[in-house]
N, C-alpha and C positions, 0 to 999 in steps of 0.2 A: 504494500500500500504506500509505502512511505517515497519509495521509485519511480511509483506513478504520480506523486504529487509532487516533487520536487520537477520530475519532466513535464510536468503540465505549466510549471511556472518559470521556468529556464530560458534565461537569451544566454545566446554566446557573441561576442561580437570581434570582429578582428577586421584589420582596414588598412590604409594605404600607410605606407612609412613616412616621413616625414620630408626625406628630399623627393617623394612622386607628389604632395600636395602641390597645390598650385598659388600655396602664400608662404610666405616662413611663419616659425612657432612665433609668435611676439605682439605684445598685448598691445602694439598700436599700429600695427596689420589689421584691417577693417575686413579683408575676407576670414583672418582666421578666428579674430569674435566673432563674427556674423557665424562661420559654421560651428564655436564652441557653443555658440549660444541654442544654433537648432539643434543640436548633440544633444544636448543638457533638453531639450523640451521631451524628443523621443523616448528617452531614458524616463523620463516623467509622465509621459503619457503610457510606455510600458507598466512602469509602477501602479498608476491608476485602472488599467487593467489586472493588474493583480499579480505581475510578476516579481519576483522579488530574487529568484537568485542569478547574478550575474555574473559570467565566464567571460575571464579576458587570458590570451597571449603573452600580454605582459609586453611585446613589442614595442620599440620607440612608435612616436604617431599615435593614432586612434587607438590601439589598444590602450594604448598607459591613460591616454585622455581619459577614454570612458573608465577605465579602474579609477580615478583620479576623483573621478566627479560622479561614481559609486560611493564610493570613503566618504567623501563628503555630504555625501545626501543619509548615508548610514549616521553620522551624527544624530540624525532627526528621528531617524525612520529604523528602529534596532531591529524589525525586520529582513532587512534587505541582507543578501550572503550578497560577496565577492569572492570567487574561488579564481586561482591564477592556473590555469594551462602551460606550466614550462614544455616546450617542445625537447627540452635538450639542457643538460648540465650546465654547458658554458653558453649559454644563449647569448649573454651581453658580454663574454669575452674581448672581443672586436670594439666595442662600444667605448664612449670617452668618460672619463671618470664621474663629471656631473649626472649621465644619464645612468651609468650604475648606478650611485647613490640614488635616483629616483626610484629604479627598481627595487630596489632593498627595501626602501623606504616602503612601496605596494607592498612587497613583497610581505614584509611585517606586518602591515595592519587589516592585510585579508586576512576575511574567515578563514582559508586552509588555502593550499598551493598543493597541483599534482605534478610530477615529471611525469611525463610524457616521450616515450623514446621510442622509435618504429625500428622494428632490427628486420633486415630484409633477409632472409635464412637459406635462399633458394642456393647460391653456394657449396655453403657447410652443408646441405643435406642432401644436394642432385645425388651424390656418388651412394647413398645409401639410400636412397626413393629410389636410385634405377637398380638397383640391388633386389630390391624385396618388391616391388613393384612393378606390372607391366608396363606404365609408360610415368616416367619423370611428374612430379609434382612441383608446380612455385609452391613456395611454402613462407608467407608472412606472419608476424607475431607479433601481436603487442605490449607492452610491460607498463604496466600504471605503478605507479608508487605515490603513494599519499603521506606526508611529511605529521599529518595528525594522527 
């Protein structure tokens, strides 16, 4: 029961990076308020519909926005989950010091954070699927690990 109502009320969102937008991050950039701003309304009109837990990336760009201004609407609303989607251990590896610290900083005040790692197996396992089987198998695998 509890799977179906968590999936009945789940957005996940994920979005463009921040050098594919079409304004820079910076608060007297009139297209990038203007789109933080209809950001922030959807977010709010999902809520009014009833959804409440929200799945981000954690990616520079719209991901972090919308975790950003989840956290902040959770102030209000103790409701609302923000769970974090890491793709991969070293996700922000690459990334500049300031934008780590943002992520950590989500990173902490989500309700919970999952890694997420896709391991593609077809490799490791062709030589023993064509062994024991009549014709080769792809073979993918998913691994979740939940930090709570």
């Amino acid at each position: 029961m509890y799977l179906e109502v968590v999936y009945m009320c789940t957005v996940a969102f994920t979005g463009y990076r921040p050098e594919k937008m079409p304004f820079i991050e910076n608060k007297k950039d009139e297209m990038y308020v203007h789109f933080r701003e209809q950001e922030l309304k959807v977010i709010n009109r999902l809520i009014e519909r009833g959804y409440t837990h929200f799945i981000s990336g954690v990616a520079m760009g719209f991901d972090t926005w919308v975790a950003e201004d989840v956290l902040e609407l959770q102030k209000k609303n103790k409701e609302l989950h923000l769970e974090c989607a890491i793709p991969c251990p070293d996700q922000d590896k690459k990334w500049e010091s300031a934008d780590q610290k943002r992520r950590r900083k989500i990173l902490k005040k989500a309700n919970e954070s999952t890694l997420l790692v896709l391991l593609i197996l077809t490799r490791i396992f062709s030589k023993f699927f064509s062994t024991f089987c009549v014709k080769p198998i792809d073979f993918s695998y998913m691994f979740c690990y939940n930090d709570n």
